[in-house]
N, C-alpha and C positions, 0 to 999 in steps of 0.2 A: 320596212327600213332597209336603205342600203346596205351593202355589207363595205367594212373599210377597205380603202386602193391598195394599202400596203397587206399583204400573207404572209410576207416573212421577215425576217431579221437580219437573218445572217446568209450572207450571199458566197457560194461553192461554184466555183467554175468547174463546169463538169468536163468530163474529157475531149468532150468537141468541142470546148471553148463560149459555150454559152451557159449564161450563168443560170442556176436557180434557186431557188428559197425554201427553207426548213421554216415554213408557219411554227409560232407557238402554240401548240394546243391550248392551252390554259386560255390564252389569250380568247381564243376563237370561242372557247366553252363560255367564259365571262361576257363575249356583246352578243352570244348567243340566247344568256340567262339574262341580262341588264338590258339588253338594247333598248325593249320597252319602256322601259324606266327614265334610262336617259332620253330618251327621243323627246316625253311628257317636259323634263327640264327645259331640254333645246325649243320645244316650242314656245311654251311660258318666258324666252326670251329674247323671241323674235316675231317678228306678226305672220312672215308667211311659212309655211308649213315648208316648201320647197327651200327654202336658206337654214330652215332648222335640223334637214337630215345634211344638209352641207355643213351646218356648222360642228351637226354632231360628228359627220366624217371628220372633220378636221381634228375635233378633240382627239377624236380615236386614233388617228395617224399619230399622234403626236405622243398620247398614250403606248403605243407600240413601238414607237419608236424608243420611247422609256422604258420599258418593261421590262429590263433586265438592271436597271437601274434601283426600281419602287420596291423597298424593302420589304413592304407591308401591306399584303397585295387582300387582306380585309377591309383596307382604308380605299381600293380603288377607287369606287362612286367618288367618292372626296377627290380623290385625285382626278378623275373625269372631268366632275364640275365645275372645280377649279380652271379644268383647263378650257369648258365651255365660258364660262364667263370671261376670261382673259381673251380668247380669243373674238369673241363677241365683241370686246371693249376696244380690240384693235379694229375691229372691221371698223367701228363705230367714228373712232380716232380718225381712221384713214378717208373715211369718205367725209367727216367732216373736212379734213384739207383736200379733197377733191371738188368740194363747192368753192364757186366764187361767183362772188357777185356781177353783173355785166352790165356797163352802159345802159342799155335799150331792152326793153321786155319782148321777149319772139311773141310773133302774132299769132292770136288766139281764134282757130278757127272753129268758131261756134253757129249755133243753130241761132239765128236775130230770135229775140223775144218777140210772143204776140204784139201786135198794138192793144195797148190797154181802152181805147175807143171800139177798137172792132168787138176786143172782149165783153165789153160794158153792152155795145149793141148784141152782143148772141143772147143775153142770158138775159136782156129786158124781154124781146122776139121769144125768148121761150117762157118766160115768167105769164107776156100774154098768152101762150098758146095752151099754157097750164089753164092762167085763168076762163077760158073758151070750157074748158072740161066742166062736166056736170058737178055736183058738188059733192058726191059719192065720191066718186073716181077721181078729183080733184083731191079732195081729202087723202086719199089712200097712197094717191104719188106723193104728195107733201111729204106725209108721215114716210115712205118708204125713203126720196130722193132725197129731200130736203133736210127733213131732221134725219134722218141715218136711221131708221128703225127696221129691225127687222120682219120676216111676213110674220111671224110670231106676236112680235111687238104691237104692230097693225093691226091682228086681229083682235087683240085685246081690249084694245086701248077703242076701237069701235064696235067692240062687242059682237061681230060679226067672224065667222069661220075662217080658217089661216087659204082654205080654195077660195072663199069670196073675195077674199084680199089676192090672191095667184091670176084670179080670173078678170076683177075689175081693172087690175094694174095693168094685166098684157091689155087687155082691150083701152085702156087709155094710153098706152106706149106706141097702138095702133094709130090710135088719131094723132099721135103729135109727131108721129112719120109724116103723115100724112098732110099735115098744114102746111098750106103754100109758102106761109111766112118765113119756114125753116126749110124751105126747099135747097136754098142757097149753102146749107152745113154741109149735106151730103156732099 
């Protein structure tokens, strides 16, 4: 967690005319002891991680800037919170009137989709080259590619060893490298 921008309260011009600051200890002891705590709230009420130590900065700013005000410095978390969510609801407020709707939609520069023709051709070209496979090794891509099954799965379900299924597979992924028909994917 950051620690907050403001350390002190009370500003002394010191004799060479620059000012400096009497931090509240207490202060410092409490986001010392709580930060944790708070930081868990600020997240739970913003999505990114990065705006939730900003917003807890802020609380905290604001907090100290108070602190000599808050009577009831048992109640602070309450007092925190409060001032996280208020301040959240302004963020919230304010960029809602920073949107506005425009004319024309800005162009969207995306990746064009497949053709749904070229797709349809890859996966017939590989359906045949599946079919070309013996009916062992046919079988065991199915079961692994097709249906989703694991070498586990595979082995079971044909009764055969989870290497026999390791072993048929690589050597059928070899032949359908290797078919003219899908030379073209590579």
């Amino acid at each position: 967690m950051t620690t907050p921008v403001c350390t002190g309260a009370s500003r002394a011009v010191a004799a060479a005319g620059h000012p400096t600051y009497a931090p509240y200890a207490s202060f410092s002891s409490y986001v010392r002891a709580r930060g944790p705590v708070l930081l868990r709230t600020a997240r739970s009420l913003t999505a990114n991680p990065s705006d939730a130590e900003d917003l807890l900065q802020t609380a905290l700013t604001k907090t100290y800037v108070a602190w000599e005000r808050i009577e009831d410095h048992r109640a602070l978390d309450g007092y925190v919170r409060r001032a996280l969510v208020n301040t959240r609801t302004s963020q919230w407020r304010k960029r809602k009137v920073d949107e506005f709707a425009c004319g024309e939609l800005p162009e969207q520069e995306s990746v064009p989709a497949p053709d749904p023709a070229e797709q349809q051709s890859l996966r017939d070209a590989m359906w045949r080259a599946v079919l070309k496979l013996p009916d062992r090794q046919r079988a065991m891509v199915v079961l692994r590619y097709y249906e989703d099954l694991s070498e586990a799965q595979t082995a079971e379900v044909l009764g055969v060893s989870i290497g026999t299924v390791k072993s048929a597979v690589s050597r059928a992924l070899g032949k359908l490298r290797d078919d003219p028909e899908l030379s073209p994917v590579r």
